[in-house]
C-alpha positions in Angstrom: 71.1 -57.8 14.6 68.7 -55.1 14.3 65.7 -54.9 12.7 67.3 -52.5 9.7 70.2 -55.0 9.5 67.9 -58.2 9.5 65.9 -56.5 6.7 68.7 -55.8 4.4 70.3 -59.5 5.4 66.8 -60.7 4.0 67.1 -58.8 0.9 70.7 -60.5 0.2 69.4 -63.7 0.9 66.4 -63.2 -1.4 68.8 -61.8 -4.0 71.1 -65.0 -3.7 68.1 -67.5 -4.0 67.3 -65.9 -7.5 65.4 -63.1 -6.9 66.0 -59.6 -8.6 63.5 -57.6 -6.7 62.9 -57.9 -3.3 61.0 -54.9 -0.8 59.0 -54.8 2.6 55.8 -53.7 3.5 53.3 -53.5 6.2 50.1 -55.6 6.2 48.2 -53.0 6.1 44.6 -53.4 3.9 45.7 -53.3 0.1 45.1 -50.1 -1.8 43.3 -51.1 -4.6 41.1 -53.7 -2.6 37.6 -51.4 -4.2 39.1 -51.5 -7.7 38.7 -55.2 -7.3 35.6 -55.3 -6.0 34.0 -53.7 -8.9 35.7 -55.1 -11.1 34.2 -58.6 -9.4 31.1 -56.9 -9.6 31.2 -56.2 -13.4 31.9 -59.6 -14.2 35.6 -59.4 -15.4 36.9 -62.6 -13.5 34.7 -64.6 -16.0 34.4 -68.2 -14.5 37.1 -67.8 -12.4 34.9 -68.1 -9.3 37.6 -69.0 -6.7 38.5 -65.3 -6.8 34.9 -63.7 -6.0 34.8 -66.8 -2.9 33.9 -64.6 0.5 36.5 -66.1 2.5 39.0 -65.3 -0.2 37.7 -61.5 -0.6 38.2 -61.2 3.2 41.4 -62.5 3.1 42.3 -59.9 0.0 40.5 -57.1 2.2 43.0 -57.8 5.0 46.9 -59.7 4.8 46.3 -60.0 8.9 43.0 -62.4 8.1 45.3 -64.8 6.6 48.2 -64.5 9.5 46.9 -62.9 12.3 50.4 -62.2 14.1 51.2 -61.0 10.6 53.8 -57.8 11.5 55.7 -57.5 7.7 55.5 -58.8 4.3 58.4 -59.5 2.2 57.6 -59.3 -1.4 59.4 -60.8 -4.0 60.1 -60.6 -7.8 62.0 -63.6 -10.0 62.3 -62.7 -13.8 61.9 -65.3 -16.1 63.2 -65.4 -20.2 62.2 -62.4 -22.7 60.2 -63.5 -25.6 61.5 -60.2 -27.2 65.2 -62.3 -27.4 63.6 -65.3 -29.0 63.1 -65.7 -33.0 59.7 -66.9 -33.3 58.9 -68.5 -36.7 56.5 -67.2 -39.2 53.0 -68.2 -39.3 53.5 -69.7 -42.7 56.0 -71.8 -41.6 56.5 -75.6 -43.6 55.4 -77.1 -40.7 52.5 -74.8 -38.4 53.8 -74.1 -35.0 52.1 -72.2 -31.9 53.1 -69.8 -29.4 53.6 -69.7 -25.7 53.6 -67.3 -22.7 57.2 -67.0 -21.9 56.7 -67.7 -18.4 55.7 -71.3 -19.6 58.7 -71.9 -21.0 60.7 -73.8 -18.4 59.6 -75.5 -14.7 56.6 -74.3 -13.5 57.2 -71.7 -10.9 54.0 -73.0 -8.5 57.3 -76.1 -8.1 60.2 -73.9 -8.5 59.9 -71.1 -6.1 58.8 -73.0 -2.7 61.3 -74.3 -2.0 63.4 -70.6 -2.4 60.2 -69.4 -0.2 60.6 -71.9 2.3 64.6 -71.7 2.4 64.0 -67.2 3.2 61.7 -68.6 5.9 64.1 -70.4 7.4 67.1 -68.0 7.2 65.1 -65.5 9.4 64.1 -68.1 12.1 68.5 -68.6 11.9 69.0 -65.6 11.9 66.5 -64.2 15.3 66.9 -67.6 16.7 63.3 -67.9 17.4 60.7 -69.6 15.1 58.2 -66.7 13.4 55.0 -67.2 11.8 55.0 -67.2 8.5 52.7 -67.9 5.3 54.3 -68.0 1.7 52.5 -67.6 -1.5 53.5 -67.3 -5.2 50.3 -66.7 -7.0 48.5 -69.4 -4.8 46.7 -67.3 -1.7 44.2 -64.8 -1.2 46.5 -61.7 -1.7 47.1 -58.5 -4.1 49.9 -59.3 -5.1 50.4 -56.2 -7.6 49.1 -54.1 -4.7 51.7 -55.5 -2.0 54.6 -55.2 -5.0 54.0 -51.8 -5.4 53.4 -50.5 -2.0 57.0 -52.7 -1.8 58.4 -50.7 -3.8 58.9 -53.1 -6.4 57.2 -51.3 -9.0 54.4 -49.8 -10.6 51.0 -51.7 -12.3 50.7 -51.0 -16.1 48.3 -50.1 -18.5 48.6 -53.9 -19.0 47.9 -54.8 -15.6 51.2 -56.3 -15.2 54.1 -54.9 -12.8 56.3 -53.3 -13.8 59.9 -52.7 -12.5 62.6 -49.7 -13.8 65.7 -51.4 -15.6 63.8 -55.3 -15.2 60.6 -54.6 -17.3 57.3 -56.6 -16.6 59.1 -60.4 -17.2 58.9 -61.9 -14.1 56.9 -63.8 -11.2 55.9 -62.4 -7.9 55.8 -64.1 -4.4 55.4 -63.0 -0.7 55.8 -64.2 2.4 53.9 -62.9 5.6 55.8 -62.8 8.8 55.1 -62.6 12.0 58.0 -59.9 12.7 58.5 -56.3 12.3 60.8 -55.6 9.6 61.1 -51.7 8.3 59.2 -50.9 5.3 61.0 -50.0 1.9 59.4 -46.8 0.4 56.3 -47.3 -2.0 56.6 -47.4 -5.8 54.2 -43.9 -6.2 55.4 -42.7 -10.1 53.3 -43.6 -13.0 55.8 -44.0 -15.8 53.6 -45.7 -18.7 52.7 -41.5 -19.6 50.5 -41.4 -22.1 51.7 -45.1 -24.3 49.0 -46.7 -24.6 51.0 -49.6 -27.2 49.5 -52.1 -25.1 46.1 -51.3 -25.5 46.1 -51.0 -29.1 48.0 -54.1 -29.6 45.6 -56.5 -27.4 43.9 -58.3 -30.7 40.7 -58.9 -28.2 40.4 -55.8 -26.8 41.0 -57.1 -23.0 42.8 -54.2 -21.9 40.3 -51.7 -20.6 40.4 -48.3 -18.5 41.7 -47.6 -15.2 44.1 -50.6 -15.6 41.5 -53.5 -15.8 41.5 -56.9 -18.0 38.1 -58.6 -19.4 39.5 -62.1 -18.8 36.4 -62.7 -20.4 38.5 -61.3 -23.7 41.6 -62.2 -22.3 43.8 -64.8 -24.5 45.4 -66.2 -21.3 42.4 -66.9 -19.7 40.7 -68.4 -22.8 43.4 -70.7 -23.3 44.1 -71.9 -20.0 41.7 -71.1 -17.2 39.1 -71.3 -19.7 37.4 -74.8 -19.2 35.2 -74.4 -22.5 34.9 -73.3 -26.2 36.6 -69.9 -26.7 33.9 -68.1 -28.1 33.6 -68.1 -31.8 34.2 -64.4 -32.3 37.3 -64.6 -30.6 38.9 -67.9 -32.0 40.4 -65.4 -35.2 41.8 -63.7 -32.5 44.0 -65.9 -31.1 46.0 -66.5 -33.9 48.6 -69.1 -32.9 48.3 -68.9 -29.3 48.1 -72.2 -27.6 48.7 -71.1 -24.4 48.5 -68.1 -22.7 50.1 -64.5 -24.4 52.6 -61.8 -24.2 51.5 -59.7 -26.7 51.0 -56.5 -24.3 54.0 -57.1 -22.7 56.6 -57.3 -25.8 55.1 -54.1 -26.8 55.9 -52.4 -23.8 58.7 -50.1 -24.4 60.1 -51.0 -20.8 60.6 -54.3 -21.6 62.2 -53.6 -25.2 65.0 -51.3 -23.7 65.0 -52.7 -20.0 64.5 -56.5 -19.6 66.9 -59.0 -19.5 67.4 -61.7 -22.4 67.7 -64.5 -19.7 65.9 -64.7 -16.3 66.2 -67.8 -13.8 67.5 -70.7 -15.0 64.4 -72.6 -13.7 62.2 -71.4 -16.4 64.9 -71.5 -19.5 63.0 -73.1 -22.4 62.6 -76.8 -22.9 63.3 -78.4 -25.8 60.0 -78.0 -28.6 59.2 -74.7 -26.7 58.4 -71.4 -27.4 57.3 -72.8 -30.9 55.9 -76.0 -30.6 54.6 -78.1 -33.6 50.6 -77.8 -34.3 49.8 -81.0 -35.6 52.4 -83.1 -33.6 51.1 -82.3 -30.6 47.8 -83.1 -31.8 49.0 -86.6 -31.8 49.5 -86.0 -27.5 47.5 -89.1 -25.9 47.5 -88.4 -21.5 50.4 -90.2 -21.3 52.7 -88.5 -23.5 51.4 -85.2 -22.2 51.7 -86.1 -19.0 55.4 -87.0 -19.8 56.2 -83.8 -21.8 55.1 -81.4 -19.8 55.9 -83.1 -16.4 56.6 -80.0 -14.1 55.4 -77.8 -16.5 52.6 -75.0 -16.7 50.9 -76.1 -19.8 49.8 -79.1 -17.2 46.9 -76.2 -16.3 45.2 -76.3 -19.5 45.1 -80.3 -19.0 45.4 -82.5 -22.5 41.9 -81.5 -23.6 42.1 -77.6 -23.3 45.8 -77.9 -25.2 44.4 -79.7 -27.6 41.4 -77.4 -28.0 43.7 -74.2 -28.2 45.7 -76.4 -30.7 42.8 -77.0 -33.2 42.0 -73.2 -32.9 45.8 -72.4 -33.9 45.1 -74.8 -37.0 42.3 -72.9 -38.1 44.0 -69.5 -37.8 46.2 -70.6 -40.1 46.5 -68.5 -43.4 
């Protein structure tokens, strides 16, 4: 088998395990590695520290610092259900309920997609006969992930910092796996189609979404209602509205995902029962156990019980 016909073999695989997008690259030093820099440097990461870590930088400066035999990187793309196709009650609803992220919906993907990473792993040591070095992340390592997506070929980075992908939209979860074999690399993503939309921008009710493509997580209702180990800052509490964890605001309003992205993605992350819209002052009533039960597997594990809660009471006080 060639290297060409190992490739493309890959790409079924991928495709068969669940994955709508799959491209190769080199690991060559990320593009956009001084864009994140300065954007460390002005703060923007708010207390996310584990990002501006040396070690980690170094290993974002340079995929081969993380696998040294490190020859090709495969990077992949798994879409996951659009908010877009799901009613989401009024605010004045009989009963309050709260929003969240889409991507939160179903399993969480940090215990989903190993296994899928692991299994492509394995297909090309079956497939050359010979084991090769490999590292797998899926938004756990030191990598730019965007960066290596659209170098990929998978797409290009929006005014709303997300990916996006023509005909798939922005709805779904990236993952990559470094390998210590030369593969062929699929052409870079290099045309800007956001234009001059700016929807995004104008809808983010914090004003998060800045220039050049950069989020104030500081700003940013994801971060304040899941990384965020505080208060969210009183000024920004009104903001929130009914968002108990995380937000898609800039990516419903995104005209790609409106005409392009699918109603379903992986079955993995179809919504549980009680979610997208889940009830404000029941799960107030959440002690660690039954949270623990609840969202067993699930991403709203992240925020823990007391930074749910937290977003929770916010939500409540939004309330008309």
């Amino acid at each position: 088998m060639t290297p060409a016909e190992l490739a493309q073999a890959l790409k079924n695989h991928a495709r068969q395990l669940g994955f709508s997008l799959a491209g190769i690259t080199t690991p060559a030093p990320p593009a956009h590695f001084d864009t994140y820099q300065r954007w460390l440097a002005d703060g923007f990461h708010a207390e996310m520290t584990y990002l501006a870590d040396a070690r980690a930088r170094a290993r974002r400066a340079d995929p081969k610092e993380i696998l040294p035999e490190c020859k090709s990187i495969l990077v992949l793309g798994i879409p996951y259900t659009n908010p877009n196709q799901v009613s989401v009650a009024e605010e004045n609803a009989l009963a309050p309920q709260g929003r969240i992220a889409a991507y939160a919906w179903g399993d969480d993907y940090h215990i989903s997609l190993p296994p899928r990473l692991q299994a492509l792993a394995a297909f090309i040591e079956e497939q050359t006969g010979q084991a090769v070095p490999n590292r797998w992340y899926t938004d756990t390592g030191p990598v730019l992930e965007r960066d290596l997506a659209q170098r990929a070929g998978l797409g290009w980075a929006g005014k709303n910092t997300c990916l996006i992908a023509p005909r798939l939209g922005s709805y779904f979860l990236l993952a990559e796996i470094l390998l210590g074999i030369e593969l062929p690399s699929d052409p870079p993503f290099e045309t800007d189609h956001c234009g001059t939309c700016s929807r995004c921008i104008e809808a983010c009710p914090t004003g998060a979404l800045l220039p050049e493509r950069r989020l104030d997580a500081r700003r940013c209702i994801s971060y304040l209602t899941i990384e965020n180990k505080g208060e969210i800052p009183p000024d920004l509490r009104p903001k929130i509205g009914n968002w108990v964890f995380g937000c898609d605001i800039c990516q419903m309003v995104c005209p790609w995902n409106r005409r392009f992205a699918p109603a379903a993605g992986d079955p993995a992350f179809a919504p549980r029962a009680g979610l997208p819209q889940p009830l404000l002052q029941t799960e107030l009533e959440l002690t660690p156990e039954t949270f623990a039960q609840k969202f067993k597997n699930s991403p709203l594990k992240r925020a823990k019980l007391s930074g749910y809660q937290r977003n929770l009471r916010a939500a409540l006080e939004n309330l008309p």
